[in-house]
Predicted model as a PDB file, atoms N, CA, C, CB and O in Angstrom, pLDDT in the B-factor column:
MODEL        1                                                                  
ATOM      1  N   UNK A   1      90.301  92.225  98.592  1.00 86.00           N  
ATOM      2  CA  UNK A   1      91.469  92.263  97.730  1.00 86.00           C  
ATOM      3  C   UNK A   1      92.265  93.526  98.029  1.00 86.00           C  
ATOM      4  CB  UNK A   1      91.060  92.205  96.235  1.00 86.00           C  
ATOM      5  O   UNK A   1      91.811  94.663  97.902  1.00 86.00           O  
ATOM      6  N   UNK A   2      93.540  93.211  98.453  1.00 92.00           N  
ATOM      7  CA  UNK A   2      94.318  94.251  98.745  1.00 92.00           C  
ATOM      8  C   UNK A   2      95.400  94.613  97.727  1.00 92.00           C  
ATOM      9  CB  UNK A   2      94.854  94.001  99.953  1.00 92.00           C  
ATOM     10  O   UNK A   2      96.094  93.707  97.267  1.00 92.00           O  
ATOM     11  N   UNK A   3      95.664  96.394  97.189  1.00 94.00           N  
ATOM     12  CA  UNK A   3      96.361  96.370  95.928  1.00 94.00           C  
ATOM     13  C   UNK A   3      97.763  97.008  96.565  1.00 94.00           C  
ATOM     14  CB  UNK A   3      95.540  97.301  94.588  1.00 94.00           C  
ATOM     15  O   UNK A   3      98.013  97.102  97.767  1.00 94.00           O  
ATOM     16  N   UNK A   4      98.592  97.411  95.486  1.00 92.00           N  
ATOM     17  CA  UNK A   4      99.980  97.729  96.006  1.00 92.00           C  
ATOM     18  C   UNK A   4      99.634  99.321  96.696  1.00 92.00           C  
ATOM     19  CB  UNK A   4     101.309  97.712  94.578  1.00 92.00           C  
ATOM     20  O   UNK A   4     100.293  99.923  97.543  1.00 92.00           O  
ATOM     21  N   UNK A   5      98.544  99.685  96.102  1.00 90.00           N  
ATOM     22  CA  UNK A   5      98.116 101.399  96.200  1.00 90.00           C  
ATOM     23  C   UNK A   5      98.007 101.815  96.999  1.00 90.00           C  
ATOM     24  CB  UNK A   5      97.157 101.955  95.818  1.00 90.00           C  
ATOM     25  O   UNK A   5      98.371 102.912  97.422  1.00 90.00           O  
ATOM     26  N   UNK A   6      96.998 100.330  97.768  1.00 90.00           N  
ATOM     27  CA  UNK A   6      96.764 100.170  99.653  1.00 90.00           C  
ATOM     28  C   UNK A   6      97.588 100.160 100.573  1.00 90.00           C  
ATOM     29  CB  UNK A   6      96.261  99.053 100.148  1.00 90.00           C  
ATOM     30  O   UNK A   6      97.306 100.228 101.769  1.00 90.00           O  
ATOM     31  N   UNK A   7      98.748 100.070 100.071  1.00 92.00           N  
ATOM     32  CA  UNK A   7     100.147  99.304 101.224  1.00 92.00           C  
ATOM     33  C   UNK A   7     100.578 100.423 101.778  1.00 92.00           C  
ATOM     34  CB  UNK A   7     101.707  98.425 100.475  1.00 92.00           C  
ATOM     35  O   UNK A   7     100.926 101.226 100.912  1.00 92.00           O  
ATOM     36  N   UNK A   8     100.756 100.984 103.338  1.00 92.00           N  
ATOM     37  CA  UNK A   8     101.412 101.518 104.087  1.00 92.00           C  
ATOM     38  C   UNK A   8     102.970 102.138 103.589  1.00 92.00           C  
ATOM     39  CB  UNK A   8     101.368 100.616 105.030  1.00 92.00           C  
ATOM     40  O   UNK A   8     103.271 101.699 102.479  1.00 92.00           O  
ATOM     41  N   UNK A   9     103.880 102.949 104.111  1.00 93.00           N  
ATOM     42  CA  UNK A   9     104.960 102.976 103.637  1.00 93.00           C  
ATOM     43  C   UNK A   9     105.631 101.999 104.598  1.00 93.00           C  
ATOM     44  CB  UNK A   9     105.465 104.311 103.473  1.00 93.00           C  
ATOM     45  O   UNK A   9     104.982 101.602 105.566  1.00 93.00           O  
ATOM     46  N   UNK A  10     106.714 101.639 104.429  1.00 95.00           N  
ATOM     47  CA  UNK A  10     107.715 100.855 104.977  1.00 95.00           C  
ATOM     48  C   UNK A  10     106.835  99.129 105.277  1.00 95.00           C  
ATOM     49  CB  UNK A  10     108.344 101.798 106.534  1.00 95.00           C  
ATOM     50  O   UNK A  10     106.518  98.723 106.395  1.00 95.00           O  
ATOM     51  N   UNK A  11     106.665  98.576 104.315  1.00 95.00           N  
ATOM     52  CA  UNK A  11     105.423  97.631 104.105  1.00 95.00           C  
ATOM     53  C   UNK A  11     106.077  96.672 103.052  1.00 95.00           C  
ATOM     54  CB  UNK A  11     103.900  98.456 103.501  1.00 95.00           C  
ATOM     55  O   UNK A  11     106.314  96.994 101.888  1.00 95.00           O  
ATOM     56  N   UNK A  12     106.387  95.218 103.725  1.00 96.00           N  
ATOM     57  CA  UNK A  12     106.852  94.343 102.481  1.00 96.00           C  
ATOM     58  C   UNK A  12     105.379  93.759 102.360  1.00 96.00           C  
ATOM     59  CB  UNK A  12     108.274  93.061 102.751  1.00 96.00           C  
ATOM     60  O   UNK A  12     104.501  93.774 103.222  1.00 96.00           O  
ATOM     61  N   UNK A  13     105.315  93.087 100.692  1.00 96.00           N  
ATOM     62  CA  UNK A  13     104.382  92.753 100.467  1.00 96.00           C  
ATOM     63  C   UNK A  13     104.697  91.458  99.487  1.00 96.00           C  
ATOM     64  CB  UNK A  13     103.661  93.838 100.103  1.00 96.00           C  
ATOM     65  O   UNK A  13     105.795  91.393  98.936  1.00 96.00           O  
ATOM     66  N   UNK A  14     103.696  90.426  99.287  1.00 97.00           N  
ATOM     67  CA  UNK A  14     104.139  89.405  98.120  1.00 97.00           C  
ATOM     68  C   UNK A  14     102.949  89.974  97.023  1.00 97.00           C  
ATOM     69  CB  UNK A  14     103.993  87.426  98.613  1.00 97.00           C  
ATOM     70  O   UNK A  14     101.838  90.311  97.433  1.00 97.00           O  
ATOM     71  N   UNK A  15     103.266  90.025  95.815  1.00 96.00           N  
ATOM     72  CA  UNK A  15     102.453  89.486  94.649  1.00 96.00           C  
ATOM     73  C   UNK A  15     101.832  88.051  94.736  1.00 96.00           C  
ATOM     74  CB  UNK A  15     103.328  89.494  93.455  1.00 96.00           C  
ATOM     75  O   UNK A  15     102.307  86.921  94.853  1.00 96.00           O  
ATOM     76  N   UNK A  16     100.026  88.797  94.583  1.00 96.00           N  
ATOM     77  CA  UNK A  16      99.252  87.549  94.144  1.00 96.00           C  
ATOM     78  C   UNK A  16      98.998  87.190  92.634  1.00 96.00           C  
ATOM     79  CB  UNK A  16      97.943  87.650  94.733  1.00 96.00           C  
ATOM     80  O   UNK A  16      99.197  86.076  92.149  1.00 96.00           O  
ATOM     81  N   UNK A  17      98.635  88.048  92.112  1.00 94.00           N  
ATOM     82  CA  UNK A  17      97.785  88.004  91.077  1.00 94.00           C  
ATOM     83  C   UNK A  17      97.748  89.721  90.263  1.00 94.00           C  
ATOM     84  CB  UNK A  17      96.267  87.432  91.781  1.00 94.00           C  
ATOM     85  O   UNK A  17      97.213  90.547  91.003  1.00 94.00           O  
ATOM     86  N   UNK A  18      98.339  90.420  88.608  1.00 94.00           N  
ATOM     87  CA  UNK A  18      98.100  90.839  88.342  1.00 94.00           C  
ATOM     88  C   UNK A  18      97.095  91.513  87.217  1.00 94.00           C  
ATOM     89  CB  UNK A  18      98.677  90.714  88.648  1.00 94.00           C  
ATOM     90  O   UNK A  18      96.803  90.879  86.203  1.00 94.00           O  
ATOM     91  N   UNK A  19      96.674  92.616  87.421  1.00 92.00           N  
ATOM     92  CA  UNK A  19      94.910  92.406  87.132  1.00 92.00           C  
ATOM     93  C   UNK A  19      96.070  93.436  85.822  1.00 92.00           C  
ATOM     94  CB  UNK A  19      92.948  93.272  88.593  1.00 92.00           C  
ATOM     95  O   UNK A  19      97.170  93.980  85.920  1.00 92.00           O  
ATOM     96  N   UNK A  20      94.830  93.232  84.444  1.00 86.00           N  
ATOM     97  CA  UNK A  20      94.799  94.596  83.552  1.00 86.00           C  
ATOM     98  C   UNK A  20      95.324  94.171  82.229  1.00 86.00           C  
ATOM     99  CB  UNK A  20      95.770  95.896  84.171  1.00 86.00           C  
ATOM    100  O   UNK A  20      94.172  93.796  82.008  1.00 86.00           O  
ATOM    101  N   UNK A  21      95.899  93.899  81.242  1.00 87.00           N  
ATOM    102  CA  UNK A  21      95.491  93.421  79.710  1.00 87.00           C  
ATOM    103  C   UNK A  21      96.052  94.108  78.889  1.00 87.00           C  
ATOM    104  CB  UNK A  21      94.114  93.475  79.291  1.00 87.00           C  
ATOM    105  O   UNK A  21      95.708  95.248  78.577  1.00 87.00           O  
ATOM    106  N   UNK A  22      97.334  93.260  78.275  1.00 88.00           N  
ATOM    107  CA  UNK A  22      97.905  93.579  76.924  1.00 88.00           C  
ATOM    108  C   UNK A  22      99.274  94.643  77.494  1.00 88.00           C  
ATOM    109  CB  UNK A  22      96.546  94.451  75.749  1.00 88.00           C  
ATOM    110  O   UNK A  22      99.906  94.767  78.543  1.00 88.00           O  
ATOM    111  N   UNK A  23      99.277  95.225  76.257  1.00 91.00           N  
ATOM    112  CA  UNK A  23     100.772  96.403  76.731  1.00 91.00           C  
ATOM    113  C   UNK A  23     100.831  96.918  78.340  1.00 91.00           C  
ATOM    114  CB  UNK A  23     100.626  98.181  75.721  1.00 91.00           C  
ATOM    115  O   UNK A  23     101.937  96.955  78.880  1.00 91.00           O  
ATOM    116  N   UNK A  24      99.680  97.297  79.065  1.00 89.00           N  
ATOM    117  CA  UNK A  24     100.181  97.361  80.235  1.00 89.00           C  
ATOM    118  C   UNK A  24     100.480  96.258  81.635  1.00 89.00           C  
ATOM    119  CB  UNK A  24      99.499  98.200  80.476  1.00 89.00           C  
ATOM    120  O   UNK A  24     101.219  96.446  82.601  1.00 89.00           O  
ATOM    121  N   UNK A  25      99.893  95.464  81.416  1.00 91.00           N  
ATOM    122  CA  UNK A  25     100.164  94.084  81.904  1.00 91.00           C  
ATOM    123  C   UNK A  25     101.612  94.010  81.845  1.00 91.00           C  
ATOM    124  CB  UNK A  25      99.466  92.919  81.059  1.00 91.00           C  
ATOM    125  O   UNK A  25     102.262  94.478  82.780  1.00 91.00           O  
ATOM    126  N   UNK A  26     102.195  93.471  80.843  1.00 93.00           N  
ATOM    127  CA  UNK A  26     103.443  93.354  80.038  1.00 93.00           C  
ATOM    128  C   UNK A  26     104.351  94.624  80.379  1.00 93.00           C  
ATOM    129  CB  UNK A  26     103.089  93.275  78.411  1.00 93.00           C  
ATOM    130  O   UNK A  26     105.428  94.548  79.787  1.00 93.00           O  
ATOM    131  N   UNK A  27     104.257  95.449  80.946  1.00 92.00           N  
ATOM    132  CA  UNK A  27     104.960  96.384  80.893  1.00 92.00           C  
ATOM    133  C   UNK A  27     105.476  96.374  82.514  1.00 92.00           C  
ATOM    134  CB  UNK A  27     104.197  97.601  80.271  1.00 92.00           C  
ATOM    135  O   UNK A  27     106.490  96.801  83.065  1.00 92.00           O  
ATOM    136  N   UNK A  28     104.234  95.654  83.004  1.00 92.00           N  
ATOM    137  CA  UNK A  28     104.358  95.762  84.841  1.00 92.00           C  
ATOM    138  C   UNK A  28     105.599  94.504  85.180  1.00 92.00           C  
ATOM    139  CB  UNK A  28     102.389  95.199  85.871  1.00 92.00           C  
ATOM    140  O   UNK A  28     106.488  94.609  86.025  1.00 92.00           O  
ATOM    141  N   UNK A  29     105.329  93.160  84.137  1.00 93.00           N  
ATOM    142  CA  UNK A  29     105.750  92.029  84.545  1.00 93.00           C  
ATOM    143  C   UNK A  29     107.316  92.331  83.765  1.00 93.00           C  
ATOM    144  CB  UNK A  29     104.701  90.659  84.093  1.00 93.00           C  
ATOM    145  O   UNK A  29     108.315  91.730  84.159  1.00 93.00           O  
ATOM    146  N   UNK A  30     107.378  93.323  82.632  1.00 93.00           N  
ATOM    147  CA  UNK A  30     109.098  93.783  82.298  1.00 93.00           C  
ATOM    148  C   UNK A  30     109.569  94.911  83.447  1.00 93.00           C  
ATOM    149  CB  UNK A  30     109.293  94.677  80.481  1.00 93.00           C  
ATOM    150  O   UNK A  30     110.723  95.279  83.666  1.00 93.00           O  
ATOM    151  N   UNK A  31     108.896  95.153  83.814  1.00 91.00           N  
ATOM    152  CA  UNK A  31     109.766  95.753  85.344  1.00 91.00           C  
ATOM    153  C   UNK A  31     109.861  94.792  86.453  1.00 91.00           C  
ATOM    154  CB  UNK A  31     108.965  97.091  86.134  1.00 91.00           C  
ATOM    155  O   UNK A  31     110.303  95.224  87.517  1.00 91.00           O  
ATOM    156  N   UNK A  32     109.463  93.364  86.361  1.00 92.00           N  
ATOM    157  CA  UNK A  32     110.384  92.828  87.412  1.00 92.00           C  
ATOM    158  C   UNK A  32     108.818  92.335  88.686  1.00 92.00           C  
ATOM    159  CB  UNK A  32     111.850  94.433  88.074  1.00 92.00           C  
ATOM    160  O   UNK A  32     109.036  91.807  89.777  1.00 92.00           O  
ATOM    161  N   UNK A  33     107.822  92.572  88.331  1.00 94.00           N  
ATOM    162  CA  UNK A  33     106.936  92.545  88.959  1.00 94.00           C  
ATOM    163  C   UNK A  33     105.991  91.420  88.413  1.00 94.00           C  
ATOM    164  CB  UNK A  33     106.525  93.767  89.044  1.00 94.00           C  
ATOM    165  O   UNK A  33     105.251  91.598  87.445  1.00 94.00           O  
ATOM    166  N   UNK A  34     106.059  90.468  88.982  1.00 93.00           N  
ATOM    167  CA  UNK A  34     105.524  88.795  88.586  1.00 93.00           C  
ATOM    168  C   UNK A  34     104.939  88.415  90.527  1.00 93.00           C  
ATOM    169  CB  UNK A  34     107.516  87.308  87.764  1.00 93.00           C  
ATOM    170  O   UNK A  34     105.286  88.626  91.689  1.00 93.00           O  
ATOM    171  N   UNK A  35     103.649  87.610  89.540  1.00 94.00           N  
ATOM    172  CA  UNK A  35     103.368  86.838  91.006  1.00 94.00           C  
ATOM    173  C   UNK A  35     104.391  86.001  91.828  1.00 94.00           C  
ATOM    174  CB  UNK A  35     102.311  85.842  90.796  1.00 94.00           C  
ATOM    175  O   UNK A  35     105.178  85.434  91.069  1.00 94.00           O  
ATOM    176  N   UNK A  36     104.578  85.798  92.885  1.00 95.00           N  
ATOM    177  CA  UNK A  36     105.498  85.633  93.834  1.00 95.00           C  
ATOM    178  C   UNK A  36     106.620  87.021  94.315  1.00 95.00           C  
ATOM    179  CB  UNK A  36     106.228  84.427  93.262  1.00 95.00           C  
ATOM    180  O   UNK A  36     107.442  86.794  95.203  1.00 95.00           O  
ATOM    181  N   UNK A  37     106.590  87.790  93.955  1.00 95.00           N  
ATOM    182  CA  UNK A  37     107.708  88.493  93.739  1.00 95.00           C  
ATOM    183  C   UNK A  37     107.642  89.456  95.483  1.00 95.00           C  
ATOM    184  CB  UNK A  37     107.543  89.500  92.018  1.00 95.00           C  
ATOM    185  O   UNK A  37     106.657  90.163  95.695  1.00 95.00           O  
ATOM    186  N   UNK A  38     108.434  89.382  96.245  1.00 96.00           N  
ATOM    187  CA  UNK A  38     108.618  90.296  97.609  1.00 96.00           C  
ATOM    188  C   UNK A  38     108.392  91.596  97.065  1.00 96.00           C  
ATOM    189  CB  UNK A  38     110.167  90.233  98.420  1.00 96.00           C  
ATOM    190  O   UNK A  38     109.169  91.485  96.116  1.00 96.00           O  
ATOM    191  N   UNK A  39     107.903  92.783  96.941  1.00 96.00           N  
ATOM    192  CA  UNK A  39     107.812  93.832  96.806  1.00 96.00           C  
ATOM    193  C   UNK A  39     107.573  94.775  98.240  1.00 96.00           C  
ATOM    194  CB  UNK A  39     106.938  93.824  95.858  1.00 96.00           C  
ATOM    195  O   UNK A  39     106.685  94.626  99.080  1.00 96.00           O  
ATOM    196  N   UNK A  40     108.813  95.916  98.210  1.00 97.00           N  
ATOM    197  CA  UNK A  40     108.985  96.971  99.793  1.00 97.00           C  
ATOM    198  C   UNK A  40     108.319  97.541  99.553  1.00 97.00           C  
ATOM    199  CB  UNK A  40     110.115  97.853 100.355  1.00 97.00           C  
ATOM    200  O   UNK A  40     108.175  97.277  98.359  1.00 97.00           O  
ATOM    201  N   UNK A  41     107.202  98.766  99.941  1.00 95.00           N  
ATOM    202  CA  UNK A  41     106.453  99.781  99.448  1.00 95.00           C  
ATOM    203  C   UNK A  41     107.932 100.651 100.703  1.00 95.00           C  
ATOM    204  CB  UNK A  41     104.235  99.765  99.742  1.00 95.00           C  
ATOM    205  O   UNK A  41     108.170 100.402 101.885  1.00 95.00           O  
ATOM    206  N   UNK A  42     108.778 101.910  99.500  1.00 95.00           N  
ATOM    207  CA  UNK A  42     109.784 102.647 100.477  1.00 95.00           C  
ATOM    208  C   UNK A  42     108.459 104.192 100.809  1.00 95.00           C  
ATOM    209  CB  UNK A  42     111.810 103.180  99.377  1.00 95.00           C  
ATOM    210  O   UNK A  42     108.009 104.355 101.943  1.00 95.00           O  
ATOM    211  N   UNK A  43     108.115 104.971  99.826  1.00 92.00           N  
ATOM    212  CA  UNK A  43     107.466 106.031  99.889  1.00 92.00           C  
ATOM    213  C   UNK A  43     106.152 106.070  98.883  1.00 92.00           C  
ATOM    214  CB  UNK A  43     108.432 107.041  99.671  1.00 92.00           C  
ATOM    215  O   UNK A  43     105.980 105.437  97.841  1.00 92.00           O  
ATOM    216  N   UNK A  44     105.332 106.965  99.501  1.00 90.00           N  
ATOM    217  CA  UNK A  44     104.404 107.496  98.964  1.00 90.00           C  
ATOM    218  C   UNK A  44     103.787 108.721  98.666  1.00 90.00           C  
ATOM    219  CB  UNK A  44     103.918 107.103  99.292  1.00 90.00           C  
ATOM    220  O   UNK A  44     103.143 109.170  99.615  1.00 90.00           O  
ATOM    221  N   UNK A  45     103.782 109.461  97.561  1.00 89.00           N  
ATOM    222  CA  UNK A  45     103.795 110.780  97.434  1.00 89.00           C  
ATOM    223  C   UNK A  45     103.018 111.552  98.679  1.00 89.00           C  
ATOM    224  CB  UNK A  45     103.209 111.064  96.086  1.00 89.00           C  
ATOM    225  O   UNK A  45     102.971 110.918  99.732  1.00 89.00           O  
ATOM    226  N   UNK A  46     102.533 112.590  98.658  1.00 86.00           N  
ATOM    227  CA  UNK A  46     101.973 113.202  99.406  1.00 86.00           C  
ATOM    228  C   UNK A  46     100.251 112.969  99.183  1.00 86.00           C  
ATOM    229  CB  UNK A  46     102.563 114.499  99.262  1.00 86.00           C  
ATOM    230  O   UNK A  46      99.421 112.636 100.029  1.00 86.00           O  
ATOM    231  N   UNK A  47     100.056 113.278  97.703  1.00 83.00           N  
ATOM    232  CA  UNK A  47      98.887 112.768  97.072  1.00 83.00           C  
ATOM    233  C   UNK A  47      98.311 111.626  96.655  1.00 83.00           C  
ATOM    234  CB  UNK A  47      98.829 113.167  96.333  1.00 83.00           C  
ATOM    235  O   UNK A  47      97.159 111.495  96.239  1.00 83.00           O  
ATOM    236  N   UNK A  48      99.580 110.372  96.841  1.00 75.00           N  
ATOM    237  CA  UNK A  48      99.241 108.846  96.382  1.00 75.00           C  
ATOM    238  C   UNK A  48     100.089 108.867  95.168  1.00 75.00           C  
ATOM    239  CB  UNK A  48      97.505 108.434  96.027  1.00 75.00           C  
ATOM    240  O   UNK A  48      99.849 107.733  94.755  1.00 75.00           O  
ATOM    241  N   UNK A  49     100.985 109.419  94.241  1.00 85.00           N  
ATOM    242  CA  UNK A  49     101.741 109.547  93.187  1.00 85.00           C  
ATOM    243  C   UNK A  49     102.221 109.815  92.928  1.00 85.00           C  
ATOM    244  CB  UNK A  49     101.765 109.654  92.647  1.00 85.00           C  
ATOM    245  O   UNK A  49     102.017 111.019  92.766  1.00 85.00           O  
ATOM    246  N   UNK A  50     103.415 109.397  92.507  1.00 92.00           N  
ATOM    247  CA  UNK A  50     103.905 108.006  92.333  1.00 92.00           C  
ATOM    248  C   UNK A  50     103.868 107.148  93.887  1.00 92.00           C  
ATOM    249  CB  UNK A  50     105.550 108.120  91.669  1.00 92.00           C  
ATOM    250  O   UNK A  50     103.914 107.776  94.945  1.00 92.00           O  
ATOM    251  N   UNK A  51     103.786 105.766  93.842  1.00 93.00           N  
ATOM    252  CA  UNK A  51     104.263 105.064  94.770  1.00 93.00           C  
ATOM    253  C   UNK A  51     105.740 104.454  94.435  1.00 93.00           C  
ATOM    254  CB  UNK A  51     103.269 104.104  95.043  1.00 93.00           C  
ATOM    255  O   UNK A  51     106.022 103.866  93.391  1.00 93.00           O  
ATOM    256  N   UNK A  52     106.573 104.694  95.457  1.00 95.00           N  
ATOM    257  CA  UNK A  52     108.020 103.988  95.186  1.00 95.00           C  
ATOM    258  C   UNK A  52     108.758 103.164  95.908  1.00 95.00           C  
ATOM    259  CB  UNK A  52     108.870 104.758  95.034  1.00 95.00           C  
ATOM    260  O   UNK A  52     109.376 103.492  96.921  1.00 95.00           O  
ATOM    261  N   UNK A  53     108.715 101.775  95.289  1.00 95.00           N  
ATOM    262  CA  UNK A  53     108.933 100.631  95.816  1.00 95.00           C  
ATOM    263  C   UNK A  53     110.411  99.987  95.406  1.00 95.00           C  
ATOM    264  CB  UNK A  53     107.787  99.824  95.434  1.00 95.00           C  
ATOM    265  O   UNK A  53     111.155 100.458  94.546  1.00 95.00           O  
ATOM    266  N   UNK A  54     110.662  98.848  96.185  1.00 96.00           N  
ATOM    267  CA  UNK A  54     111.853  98.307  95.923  1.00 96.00           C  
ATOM    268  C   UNK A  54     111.287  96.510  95.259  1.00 96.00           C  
ATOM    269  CB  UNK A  54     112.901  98.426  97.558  1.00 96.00           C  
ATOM    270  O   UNK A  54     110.418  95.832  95.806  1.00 96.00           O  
ATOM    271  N   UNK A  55     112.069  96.104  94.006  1.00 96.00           N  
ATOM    272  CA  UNK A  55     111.798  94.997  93.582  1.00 96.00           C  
ATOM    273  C   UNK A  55     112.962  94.592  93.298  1.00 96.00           C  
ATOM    274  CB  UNK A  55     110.930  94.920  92.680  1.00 96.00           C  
ATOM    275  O   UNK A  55     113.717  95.355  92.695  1.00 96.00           O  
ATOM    276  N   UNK A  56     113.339  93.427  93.627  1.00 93.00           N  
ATOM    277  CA  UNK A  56     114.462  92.630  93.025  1.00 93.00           C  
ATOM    278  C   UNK A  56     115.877  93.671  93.009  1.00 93.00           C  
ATOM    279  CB  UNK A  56     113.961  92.102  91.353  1.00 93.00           C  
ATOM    280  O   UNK A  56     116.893  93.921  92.361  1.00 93.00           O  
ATOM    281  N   UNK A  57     115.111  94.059  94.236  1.00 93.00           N  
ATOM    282  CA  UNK A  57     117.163  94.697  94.371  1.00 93.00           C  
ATOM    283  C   UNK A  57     117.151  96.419  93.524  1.00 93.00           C  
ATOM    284  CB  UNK A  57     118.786  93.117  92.841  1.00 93.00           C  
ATOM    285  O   UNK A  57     118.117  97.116  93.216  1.00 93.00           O  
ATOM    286  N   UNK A  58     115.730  96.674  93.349  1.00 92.00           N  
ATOM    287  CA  UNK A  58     116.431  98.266  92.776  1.00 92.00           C  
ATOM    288  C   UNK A  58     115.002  98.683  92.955  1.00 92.00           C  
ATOM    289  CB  UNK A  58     117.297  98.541  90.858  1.00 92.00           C  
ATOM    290  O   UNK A  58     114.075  97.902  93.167  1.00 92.00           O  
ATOM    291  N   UNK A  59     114.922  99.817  92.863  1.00 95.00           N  
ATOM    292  CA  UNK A  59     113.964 101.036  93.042  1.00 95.00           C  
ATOM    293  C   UNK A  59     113.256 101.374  91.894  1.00 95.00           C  
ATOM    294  CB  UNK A  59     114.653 102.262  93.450  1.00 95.00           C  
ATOM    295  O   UNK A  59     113.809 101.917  90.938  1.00 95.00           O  
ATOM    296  N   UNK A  60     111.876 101.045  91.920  1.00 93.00           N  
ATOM    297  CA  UNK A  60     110.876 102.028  91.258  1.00 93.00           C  
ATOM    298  C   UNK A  60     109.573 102.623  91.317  1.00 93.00           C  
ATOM    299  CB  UNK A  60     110.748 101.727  90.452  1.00 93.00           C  
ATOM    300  O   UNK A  60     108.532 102.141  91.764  1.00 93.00           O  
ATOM    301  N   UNK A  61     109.778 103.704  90.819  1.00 94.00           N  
ATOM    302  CA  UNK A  61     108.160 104.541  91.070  1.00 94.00           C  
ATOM    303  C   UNK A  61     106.842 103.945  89.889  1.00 94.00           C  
ATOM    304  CB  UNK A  61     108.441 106.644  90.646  1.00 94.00           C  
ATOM    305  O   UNK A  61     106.878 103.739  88.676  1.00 94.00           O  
ATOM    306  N   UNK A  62     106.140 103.858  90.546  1.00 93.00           N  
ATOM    307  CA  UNK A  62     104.704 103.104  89.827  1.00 93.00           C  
ATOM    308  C   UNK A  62     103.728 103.910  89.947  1.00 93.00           C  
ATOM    309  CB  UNK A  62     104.132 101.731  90.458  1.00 93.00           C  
ATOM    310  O   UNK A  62     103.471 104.011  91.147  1.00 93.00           O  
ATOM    311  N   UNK A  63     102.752 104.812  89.055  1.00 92.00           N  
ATOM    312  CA  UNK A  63     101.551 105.444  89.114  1.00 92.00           C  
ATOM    313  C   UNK A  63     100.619 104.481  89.900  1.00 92.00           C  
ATOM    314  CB  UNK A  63     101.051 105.807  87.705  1.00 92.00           C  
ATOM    315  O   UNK A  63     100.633 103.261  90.069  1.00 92.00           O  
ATOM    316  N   UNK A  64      99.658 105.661  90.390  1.00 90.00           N  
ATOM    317  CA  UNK A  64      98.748 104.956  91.363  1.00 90.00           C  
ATOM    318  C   UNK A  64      98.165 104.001  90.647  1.00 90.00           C  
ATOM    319  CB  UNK A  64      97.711 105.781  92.037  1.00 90.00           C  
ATOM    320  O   UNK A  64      97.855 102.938  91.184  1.00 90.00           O  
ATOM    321  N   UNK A  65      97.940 104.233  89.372  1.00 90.00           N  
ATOM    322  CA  UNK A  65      96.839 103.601  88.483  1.00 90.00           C  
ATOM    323  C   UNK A  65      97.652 101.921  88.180  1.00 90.00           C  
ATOM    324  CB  UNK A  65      96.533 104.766  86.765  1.00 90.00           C  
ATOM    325  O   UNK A  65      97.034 100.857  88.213  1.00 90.00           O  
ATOM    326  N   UNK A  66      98.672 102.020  87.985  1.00 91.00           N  
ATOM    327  CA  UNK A  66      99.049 100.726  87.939  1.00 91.00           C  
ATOM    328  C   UNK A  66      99.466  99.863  89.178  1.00 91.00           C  
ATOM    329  CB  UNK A  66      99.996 100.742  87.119  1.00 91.00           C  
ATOM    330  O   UNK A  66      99.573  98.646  89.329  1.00 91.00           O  
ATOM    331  N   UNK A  67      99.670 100.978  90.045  1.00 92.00           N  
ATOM    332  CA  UNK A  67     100.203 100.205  91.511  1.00 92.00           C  
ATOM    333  C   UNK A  67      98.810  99.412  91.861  1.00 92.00           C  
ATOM    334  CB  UNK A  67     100.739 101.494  93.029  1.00 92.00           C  
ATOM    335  O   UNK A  67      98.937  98.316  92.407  1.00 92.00           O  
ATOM    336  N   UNK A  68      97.484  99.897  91.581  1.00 92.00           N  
ATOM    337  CA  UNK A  68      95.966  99.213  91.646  1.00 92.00           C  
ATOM    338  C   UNK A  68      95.885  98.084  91.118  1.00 92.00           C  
ATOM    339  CB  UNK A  68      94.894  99.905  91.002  1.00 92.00           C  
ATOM    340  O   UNK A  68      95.144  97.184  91.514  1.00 92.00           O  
ATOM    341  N   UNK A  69      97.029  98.002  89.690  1.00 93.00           N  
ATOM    342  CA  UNK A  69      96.033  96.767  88.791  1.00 93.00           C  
ATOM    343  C   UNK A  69      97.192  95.361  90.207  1.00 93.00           C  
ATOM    344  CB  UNK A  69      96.595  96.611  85.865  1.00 93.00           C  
ATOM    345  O   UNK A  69      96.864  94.191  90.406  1.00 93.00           O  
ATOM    346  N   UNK A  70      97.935  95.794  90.603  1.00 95.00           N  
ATOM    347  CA  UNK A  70      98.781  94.742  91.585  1.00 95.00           C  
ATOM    348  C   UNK A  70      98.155  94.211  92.575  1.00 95.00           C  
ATOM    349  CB  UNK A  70      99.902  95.277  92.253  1.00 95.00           C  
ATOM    350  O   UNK A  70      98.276  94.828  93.634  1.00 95.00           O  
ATOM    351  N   UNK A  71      97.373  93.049  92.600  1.00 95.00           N  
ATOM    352  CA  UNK A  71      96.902  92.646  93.802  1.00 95.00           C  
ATOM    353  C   UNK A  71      97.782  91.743  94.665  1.00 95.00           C  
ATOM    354  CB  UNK A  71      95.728  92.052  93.565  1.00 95.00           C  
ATOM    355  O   UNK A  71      98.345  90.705  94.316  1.00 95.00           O  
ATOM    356  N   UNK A  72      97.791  92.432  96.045  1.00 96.00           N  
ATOM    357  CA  UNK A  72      99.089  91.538  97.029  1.00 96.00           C  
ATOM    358  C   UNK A  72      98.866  91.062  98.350  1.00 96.00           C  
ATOM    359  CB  UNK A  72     100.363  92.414  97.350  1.00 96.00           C  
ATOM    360  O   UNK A  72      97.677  91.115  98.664  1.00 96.00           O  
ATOM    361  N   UNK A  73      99.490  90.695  99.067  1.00 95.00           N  
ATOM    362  CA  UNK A  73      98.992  89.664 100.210  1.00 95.00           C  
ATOM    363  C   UNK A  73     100.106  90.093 101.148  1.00 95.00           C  
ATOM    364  CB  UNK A  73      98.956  87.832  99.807  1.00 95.00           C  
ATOM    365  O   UNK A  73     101.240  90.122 100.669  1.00 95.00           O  
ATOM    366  N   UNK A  74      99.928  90.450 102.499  1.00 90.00           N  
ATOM    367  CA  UNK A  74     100.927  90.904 103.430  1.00 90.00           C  
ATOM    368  C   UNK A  74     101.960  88.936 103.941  1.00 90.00           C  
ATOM    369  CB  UNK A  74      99.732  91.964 105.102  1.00 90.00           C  
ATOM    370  O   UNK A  74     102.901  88.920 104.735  1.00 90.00           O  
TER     371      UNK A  74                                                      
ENDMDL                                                                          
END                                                                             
C-alpha cells in the first residue's frame, strides 16, 4: 500500500481509498480529496512537512500525518 507521504516530488498520483475516521476523514474529502481524484505531489519539505500538492486546480499543503491516512496508486 502506497500513501501520498510515499510519493516522489513531481509525481501524479490517483486516489484509492482513504484510511482514518470522523472529523479528520471529512476534513481530507472537504479539501477536494475523494477516491478517484488525480493528485500532483509539487514539493516536499526538507523533513517530510508539509507535503504540497496540487488538487482540482489549486494548491495545498497536507501534514505528513494526513498525507499517510491517503492511500494512492501511480
Amino acid at each position: 500500500m502506497e500513501t501520498l507521504r510515499d510519493v516522489p516530488c513531481k509525481t501524479s498520483v490517483k486516489v484509492v481509498k482513504l484510511h482514518g475516521e470522523g472529523a479528520v476523514k471529512r476534513r481530507i474529502m472537504d479539501m477536494g480529496i475523494t477516491k478517484g481524484t488525480e493528485v500532483y505531489v509539487r514539493k516536499v519539505a526538507p523533513l517530510g512537512d508539509p507535503v504540497e500538492v496540487t488538487v482540482r486546480g489549486y494548491e495545498l499543503s497536507l501534514r505528513k500525518g494526513d498525507a499517510q491516512m491517503i492511500e494512492v496508486e501511480r
